[in-house]
VODO-207294 format. One line per 5 residues: number of its first residue (from 1); for each residue x negated, y, z negated of C-alpha. Coordinates in nm, 2 decimals. Example, Ala and Ser with C-alpha at 12.3 -4.5 7.8 and 13.67 -1.06 7.14 Angstrom:
% VODO-207294
1	-1.23,-0.45,-0.78; -1.37,-0.11,-0.71
% end
This chain:
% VODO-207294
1	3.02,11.22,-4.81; 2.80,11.39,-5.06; 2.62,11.17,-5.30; 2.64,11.36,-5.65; 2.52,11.17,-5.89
6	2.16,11.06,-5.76; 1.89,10.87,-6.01; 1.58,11.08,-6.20; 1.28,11.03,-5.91; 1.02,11.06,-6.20
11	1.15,10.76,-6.37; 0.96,10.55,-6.40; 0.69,10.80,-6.26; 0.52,10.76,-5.97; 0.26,11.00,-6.06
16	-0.06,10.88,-6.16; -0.13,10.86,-6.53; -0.47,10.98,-6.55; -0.44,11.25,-6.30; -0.09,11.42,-6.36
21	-0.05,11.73,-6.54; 0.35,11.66,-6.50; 0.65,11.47,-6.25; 0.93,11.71,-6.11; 1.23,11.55,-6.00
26	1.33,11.75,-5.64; 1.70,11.53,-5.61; 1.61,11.27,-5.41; 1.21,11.35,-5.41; 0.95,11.38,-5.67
31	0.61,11.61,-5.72; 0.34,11.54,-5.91; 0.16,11.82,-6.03; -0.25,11.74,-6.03; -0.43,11.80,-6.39
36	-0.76,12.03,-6.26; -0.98,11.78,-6.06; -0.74,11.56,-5.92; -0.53,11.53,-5.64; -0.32,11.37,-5.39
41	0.03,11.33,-5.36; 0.01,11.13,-5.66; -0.26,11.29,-5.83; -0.47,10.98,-5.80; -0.82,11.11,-5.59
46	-1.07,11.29,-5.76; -1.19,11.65,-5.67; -1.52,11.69,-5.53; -1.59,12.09,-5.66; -1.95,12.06,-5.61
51	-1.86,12.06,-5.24; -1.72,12.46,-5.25; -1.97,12.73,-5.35; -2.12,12.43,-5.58; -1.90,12.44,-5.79
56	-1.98,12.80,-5.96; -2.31,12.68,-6.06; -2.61,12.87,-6.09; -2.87,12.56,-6.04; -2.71,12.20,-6.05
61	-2.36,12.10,-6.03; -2.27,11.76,-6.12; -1.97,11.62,-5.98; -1.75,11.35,-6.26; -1.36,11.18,-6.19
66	-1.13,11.48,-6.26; -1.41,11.71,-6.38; -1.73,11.88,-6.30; -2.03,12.04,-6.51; -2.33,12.26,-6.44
71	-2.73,12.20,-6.55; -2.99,12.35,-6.52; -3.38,12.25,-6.34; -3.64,12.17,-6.62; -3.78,12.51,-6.76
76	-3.41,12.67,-6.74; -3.16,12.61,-7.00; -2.78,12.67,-6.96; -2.62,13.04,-7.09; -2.31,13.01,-7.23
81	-2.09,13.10,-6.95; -2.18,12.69,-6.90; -2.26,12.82,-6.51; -2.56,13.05,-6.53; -2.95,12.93,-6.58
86	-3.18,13.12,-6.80; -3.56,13.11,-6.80; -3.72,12.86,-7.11; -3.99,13.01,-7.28; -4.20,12.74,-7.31
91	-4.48,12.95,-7.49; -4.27,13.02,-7.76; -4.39,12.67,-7.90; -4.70,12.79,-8.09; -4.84,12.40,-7.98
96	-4.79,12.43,-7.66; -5.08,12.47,-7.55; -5.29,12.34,-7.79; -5.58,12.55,-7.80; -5.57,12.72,-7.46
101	-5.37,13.04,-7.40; -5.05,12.95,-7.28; -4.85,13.20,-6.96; -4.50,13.13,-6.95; -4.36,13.15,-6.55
106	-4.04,13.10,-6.41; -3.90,12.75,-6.50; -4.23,12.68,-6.62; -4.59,12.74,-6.85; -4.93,12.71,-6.78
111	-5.21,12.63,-6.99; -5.52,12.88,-6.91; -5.89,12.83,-7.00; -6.15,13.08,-6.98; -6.33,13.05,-6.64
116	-6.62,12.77,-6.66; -6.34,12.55,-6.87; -6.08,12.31,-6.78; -5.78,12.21,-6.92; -5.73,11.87,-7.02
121	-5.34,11.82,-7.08; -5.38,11.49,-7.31; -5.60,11.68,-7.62; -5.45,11.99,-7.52; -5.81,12.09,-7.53
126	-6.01,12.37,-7.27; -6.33,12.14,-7.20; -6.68,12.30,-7.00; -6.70,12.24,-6.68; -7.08,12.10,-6.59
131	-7.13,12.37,-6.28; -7.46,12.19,-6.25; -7.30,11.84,-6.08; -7.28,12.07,-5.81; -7.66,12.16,-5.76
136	-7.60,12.55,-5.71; -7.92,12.59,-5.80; -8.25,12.55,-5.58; -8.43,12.49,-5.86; -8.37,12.46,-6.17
141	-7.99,12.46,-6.34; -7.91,12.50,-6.68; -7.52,12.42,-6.83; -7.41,12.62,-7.06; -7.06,12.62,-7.22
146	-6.85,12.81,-7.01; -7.10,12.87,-6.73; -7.45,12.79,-6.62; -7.79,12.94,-6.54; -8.05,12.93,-6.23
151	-8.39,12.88,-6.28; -8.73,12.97,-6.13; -9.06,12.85,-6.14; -9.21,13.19,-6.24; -9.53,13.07,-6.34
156	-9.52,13.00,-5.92; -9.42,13.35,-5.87; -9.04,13.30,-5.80; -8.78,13.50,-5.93; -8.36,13.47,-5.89
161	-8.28,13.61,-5.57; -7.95,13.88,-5.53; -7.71,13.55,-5.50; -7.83,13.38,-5.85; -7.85,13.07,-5.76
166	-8.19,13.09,-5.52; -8.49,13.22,-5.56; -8.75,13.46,-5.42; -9.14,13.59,-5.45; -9.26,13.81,-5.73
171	-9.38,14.11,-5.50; -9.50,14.42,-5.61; -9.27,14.74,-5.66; -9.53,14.96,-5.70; -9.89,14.93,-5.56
176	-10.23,15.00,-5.75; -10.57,15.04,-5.59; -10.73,14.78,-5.66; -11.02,14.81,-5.36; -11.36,14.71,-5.47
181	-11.70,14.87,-5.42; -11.91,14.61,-5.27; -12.21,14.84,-5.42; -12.11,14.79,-5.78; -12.20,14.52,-6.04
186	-11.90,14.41,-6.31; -12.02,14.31,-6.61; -11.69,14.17,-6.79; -11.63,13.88,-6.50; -11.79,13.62,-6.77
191	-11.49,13.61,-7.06; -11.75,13.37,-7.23; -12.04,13.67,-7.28; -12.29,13.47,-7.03; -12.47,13.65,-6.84
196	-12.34,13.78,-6.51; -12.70,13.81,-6.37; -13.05,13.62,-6.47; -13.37,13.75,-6.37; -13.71,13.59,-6.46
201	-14.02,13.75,-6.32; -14.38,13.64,-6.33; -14.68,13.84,-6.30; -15.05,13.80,-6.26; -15.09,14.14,-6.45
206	-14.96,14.34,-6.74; -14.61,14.46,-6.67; -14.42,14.72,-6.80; -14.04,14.72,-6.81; -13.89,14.98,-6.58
211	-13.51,14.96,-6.57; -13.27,15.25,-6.45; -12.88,15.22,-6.38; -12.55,15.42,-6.34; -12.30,15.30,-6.58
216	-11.90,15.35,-6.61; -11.69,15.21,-6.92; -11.38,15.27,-7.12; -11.50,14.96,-7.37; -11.66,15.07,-7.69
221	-11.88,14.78,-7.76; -12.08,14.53,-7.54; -12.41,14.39,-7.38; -12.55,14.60,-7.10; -12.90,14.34,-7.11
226	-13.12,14.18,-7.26; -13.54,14.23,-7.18; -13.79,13.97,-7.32; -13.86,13.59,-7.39; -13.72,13.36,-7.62
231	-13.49,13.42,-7.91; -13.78,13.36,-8.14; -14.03,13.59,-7.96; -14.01,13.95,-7.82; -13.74,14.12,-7.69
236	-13.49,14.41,-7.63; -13.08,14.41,-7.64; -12.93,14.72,-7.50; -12.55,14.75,-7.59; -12.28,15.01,-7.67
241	-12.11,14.98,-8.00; -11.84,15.22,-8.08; -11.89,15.39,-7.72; -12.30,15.45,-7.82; -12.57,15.33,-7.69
246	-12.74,15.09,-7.97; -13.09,14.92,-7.90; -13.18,14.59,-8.10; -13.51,14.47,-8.10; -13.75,14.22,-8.20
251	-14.14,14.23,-8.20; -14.36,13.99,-8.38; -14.06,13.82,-8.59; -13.93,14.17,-8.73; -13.62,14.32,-8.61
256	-13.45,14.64,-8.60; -13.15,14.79,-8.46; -13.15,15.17,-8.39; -12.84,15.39,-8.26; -12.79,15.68,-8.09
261	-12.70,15.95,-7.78; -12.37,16.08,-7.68; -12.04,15.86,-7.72; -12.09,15.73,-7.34; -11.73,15.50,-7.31
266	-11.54,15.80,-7.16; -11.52,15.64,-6.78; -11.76,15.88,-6.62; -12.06,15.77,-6.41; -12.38,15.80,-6.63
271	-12.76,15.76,-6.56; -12.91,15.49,-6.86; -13.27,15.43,-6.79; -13.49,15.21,-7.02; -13.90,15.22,-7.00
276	-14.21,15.10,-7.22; -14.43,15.35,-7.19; -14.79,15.35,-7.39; -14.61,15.14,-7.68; -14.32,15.35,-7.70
281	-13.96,15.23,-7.56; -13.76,15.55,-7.43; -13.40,15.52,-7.33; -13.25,15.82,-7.15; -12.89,15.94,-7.07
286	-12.82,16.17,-6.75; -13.23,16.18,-6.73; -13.20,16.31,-7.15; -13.38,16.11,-7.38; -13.19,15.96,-7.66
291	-13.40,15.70,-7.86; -13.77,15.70,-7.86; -13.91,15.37,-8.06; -14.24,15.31,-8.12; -14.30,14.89,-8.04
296	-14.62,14.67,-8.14; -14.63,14.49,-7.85; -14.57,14.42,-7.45; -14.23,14.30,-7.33; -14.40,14.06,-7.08
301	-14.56,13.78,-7.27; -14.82,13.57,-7.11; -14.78,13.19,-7.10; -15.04,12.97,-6.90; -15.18,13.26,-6.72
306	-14.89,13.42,-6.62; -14.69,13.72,-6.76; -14.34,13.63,-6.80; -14.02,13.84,-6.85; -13.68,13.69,-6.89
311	-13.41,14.00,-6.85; -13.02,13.90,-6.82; -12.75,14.17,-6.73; -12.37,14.17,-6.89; -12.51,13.92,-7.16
316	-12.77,13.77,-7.36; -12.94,13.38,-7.32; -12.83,13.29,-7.70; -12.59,13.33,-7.94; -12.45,13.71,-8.07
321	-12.47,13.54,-8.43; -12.84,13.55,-8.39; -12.89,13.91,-8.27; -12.98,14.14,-8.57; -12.64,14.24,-8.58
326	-12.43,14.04,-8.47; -12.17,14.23,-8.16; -11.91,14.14,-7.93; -12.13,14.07,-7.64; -11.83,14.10,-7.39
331	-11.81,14.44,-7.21; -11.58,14.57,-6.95; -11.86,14.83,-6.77; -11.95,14.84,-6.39; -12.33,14.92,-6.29
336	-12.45,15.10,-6.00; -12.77,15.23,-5.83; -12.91,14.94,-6.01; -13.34,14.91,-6.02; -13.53,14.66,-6.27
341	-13.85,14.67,-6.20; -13.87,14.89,-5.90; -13.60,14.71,-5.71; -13.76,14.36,-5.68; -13.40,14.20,-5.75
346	-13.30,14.25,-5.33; -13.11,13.90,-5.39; -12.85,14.04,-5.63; -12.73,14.30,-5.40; -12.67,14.03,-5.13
351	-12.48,13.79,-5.39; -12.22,14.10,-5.47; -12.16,14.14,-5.18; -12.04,13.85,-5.07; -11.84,13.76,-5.42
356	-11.57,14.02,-5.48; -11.52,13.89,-5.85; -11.87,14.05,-5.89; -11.79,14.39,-5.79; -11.61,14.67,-5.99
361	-11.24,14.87,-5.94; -11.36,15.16,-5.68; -11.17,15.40,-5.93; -11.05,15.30,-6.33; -10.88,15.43,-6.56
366	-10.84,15.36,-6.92; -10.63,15.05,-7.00; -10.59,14.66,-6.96; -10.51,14.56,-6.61; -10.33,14.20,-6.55
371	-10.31,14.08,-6.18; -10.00,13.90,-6.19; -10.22,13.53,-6.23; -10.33,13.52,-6.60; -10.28,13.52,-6.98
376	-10.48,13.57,-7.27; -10.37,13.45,-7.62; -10.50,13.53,-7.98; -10.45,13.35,-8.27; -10.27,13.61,-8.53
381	-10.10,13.57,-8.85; -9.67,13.70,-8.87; -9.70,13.59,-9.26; -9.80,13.77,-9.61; -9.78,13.64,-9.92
386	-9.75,13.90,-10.17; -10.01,13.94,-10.45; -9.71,14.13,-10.71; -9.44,13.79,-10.70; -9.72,13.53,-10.63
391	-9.61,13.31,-10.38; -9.32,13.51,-10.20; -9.39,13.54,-9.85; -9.28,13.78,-9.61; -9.31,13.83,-9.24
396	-9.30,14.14,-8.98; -9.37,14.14,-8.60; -9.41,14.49,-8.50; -9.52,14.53,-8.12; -9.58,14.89,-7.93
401	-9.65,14.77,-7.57; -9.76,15.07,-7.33; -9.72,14.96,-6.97; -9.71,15.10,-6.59; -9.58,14.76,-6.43
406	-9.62,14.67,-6.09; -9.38,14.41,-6.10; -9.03,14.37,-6.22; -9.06,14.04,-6.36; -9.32,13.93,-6.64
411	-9.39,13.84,-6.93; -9.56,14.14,-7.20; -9.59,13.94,-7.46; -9.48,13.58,-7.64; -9.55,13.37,-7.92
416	-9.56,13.01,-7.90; -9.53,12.70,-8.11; -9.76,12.38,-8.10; -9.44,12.21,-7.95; -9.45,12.44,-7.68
421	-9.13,12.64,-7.75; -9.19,12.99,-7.71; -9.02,13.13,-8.05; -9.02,13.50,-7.95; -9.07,13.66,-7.61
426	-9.07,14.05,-7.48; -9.05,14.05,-7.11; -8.96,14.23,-6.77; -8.64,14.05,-6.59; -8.46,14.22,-6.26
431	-8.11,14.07,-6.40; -7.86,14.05,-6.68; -7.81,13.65,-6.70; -7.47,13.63,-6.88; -7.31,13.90,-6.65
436	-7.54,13.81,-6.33; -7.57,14.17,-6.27; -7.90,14.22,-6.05; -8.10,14.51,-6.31; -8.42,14.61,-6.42
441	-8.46,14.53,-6.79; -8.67,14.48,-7.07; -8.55,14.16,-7.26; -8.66,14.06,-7.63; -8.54,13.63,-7.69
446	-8.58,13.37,-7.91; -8.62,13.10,-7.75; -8.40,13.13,-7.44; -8.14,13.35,-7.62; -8.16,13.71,-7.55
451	-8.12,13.91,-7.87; -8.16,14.27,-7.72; -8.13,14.43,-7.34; -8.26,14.82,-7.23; -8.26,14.90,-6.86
456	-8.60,15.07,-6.72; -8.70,15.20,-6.42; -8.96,14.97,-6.37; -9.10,15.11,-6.03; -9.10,15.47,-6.12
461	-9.48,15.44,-6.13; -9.46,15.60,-6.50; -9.62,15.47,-6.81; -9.29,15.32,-7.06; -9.33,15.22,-7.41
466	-9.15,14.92,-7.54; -9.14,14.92,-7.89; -9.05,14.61,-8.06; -8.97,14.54,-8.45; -8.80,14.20,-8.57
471	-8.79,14.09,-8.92; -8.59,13.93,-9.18; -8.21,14.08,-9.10; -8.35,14.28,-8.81; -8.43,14.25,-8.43
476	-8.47,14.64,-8.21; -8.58,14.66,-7.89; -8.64,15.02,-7.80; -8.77,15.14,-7.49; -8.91,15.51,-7.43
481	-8.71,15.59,-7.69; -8.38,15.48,-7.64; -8.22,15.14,-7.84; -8.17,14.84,-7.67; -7.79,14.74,-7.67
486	-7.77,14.37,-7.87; -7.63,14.05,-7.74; -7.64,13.84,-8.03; -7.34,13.86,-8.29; -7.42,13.90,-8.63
491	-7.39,13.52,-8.75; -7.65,13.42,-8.36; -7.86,13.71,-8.44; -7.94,13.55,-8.85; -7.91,13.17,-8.72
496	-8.17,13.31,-8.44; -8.39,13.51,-8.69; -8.41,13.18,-8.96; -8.55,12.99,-8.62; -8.81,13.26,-8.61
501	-8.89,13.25,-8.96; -8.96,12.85,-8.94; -9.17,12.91,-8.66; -9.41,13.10,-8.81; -9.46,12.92,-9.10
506	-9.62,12.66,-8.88; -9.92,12.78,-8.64; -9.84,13.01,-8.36; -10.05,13.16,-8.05; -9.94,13.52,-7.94
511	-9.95,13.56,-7.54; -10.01,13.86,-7.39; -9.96,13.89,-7.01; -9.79,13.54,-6.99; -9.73,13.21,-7.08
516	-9.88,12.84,-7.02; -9.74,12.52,-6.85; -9.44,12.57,-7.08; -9.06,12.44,-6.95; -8.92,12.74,-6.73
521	-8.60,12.71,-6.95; -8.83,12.75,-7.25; -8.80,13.15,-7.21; -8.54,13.39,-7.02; -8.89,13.45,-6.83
526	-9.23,13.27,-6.79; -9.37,13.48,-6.49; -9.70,13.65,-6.54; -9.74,14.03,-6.60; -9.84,14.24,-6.33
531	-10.01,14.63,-6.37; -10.16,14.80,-6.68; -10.07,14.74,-7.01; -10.24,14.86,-7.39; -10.06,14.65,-7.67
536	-10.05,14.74,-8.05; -9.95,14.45,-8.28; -9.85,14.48,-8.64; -10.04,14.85,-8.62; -10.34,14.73,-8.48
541	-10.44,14.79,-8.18; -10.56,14.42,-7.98; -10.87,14.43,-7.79; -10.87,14.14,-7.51; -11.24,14.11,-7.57
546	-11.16,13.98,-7.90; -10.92,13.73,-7.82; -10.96,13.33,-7.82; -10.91,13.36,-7.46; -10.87,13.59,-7.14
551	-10.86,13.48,-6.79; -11.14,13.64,-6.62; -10.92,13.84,-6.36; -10.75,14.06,-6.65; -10.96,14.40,-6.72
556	-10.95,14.44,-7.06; -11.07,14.78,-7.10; -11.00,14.96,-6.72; -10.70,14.99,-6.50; -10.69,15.07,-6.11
561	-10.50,15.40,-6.08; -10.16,15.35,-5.87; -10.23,15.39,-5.53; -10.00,15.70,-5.38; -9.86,15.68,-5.03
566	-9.82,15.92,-4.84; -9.47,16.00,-4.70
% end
């Protein structure tokens, strides 16, 4: 039999609340039709749609009980399909970063510092890194913000190798003849104006002097020697002052001075003689005389029945301030061929030859020669006070420095204070610190801080001019003609010059050639000056027999010539 009339399946519903879209009836049956996420005959399990293609998510899918959503990885934010992930730019928060540049990547940023920095993420802040924890040095290291320095003892010769960080001799790019002629006599070995030689002869009879010599100078004024006793008693100076031959001498407590002859400082060999004949002193040039002085009296003096005769080459046995007029006793002059007295001085020959500080430069040439070992240093004033506004001071370095180097790396010249800082410095360096660039270079500094860089070609063999002018608002280096390029900003370059200026009120020694014991970090360079060098300060020309001191290996009137090799 059929059953007609059958009950409503869905009621009460089977279906589960939660999970049922809606119950159909089927006569007998029932259907319960799932709400999206749910399933199950009675529409009571929840969908997993992560599990198939994850869900339609681009990144993350996150599974919940009848539903699903999508997110996104940190540095992606969610589009508004609700599916797709899109980049964050991080950088687009000014504060990011804080003060370092900020690069926005793919889900991400990164803060950047300039190299030589870190960056430290708490104060957002790009901090130096000390480089010199890490001894790349093998000397001395120097931090500075943002990178660091290598230092060498120059003063011992050393210079920064091709690498930076080590260091290598000072050796000579271009070579000079410096060989010596054993049969010469030097007379400017004695910075002090001593003497380089002292003769005293004795005789049972009357003497007459007899002296005769070839002579070569570039200096204009100097001792050649001194004749006679005491200071008190009798005697003769010979000496050149502006490049003639001047004779001073004193006879019986008077004193005169007489000048004359060719100008004779032109670097040629020359024949001087000096004689007393029948009371009369003659001096002849090239066998030409030039002075004839009548004298009342003998040169050799007799004491306790002996005739005695005191005669001292390249200087005299007391002070210049007691000559007749006074002269710079020092004198950069050679002798050759020498004869005093007929050539009873045998013993003089034999101590040349064995001391080659005694003898002269084979060939010179006009100019100041430094060896690469010494300075000299002068006490001159940067500061004028002008007469018009009373006590308004102003101050000017001007420096012209001619020089044929034979050495990359020295110092031409520097001042420095009584603290030993070295408030201005021109100098040779064979690299460009900041960009550590191997180069030849001229460098002006204050202190360690380079205001002004010009390359050179330092082993050309050619003579350069540096020229150098710094005062207030103003610091050039030109070289040969052509302007440094500056490396101070405007605000270092007047912060730099107001150092200068303090400097120099105080008391100040200018350098030439080098520098003493000062700290290697004192100066961009503290190695000594190798080859020939003329310097003009402040428009005057300086004369290294006038300075407070000169080592005794600089020349300071004659240069060896460069020595050409052949090919």
């Amino acid at each position: 039999m059929c059953v007609q009339d059958l009950p409503d399946q869905c009621t009460p519903n089977p279906c589960d609340k939660e999970g049922t879209k809606a119950c159909q009836d089927l006569m007998g049956n029932f259907y319960c039709l799932c709400k999206a996420g749910w399933g199950d005959r009675y529409c009571d399990k929840d969908v997993n749609e992560c599990i198939h293609q994850n869900g339609g998510c681009n990144q993350i899918c996150y599974n919940k009980v009848g539903s699903f959503h999508c997110a996104c990885y940190s540095g992606y934010t969610l589009s508004s399909d609700s599916r797709t992930c899109e980049d964050t730019d991080e950088c687009a928060d000014v504060d990011a970063c804080g003060e370092a540049r900020c690069k926005n990547l793919m889900g991400s940023y990164s803060c950047l510092c300039d190299k030589g920095y870190k960056y430290d993420s708490q104060k957002k802040v790009c901090q130096d890194v000390n480089e010199c924890e890490e001894k790349p040095c093998e000397q001395i290291c120097v931090n500075s913000p943002g990178s660091y320095t290598c230092h060498c003892d120059g003063r011992g010769g050393l210079k920064l190798s091709e690498d930076m960080n080590t260091c290598e001799d000072i050796l000579p790019c271009v070579p000079f003849n410096v060989a010596k002629s054993v049969k010469s006599l030097y007379l400017g070995r004695m910075f002090s104006g001593i003497p380089v030689i002292r003769l005293r002869f004795k005789r049972l009879q009357p003497t007459r002097l007899v002296a005769e010599f070839d002579f070569r100078t570039f200096d204009p004024e100097g001792v050649l020697f001194f004749a006679g006793g005491h200071q008190d008693s009798t005697w003769i100076v010979l000496a050149l002052r502006a490049g003639r031959l001047e004779l001073q001498l004193r006879y019986n407590g008077i004193g005169r001075v007489t000048s004359s002859g060719p100008v004779i400082n032109h670097g040629m060999w020359q024949t001087i003689s000096v004689e007393e004949l029948e009371r009369n002193l003659v001096i002849k040039v090239n066998k030409d005389a030039v002075m004839k002085i009548a004298v009342a009296g003998d040169l050799f003096q007799l004491d306790r029945g002996l005739y005695h005769l005191n005669l001292t080459v390249g200087g005299i046995p007391f002070k210049e301030k007691d000559l007749i007029q006074p002269i710079n006793p020092r004198l950069d002059g050679c002798l050759r061929s020498w004869n005093w007295l007929n050539g009873e001085d045998t013993t003089i020959q034999e101590t040349v030859k064995v001391n080659t500080k005694m003898q002269c430069f084979s060939v010179t040439e006009k100019g100041s020669y430094y060896p690469g070992n010494g300075f000299a240093f002068y006490s001159l004033d940067y500061v004028r006070t002008s007469l018009d506004v009373g006590t308004e001071t102003t101050w000017e370095i001007d420096i012209v420095a001619r020089i044929r180097p034979a050495t990359d790396t020295g110092v031409l010249v520097a001042l420095m204070g009584e603290d030993h800082t070295v408030p201005l410095s021109v100098a040779l360096v064979d690299y460009h610190s900041t960009k550590k660039l191997k180069k030849q270079l001229v460098i002006l500094a204050i202190e360690n801080v380079a205001l002004s860089l010009m390359e050179i070609k330092v082993c050309d063999s050619q003579e350069h001019v540096v020229t150098v002018s710094v005062k207030e608002g103003e610091a050039s280096l030109v070289v040969d003609g052509t302007k440094g390029q500056s490396e101070a900003s405007p605000a270092q370059l007047k912060e730099r010059l107001a150092l200068l200026r303090r400097h120099l009120r105080d008391s100040v020694h200018t350098f030439v050639g080098g520098l003493p014991d000062v700290p290697v970090t004192s100066a961009p360079v503290t190695a000594f000056y190798q080859g020939c060098m003329t310097l003009e300060i402040n428009k005057k020309a300086l004369d290294l027999d006038e300075a407070v001191y000169k080592h005794s290996d600089i020349t300071s009137h004659s240069c060896p010539p460069i020595e050409h090799v052949a090919a």
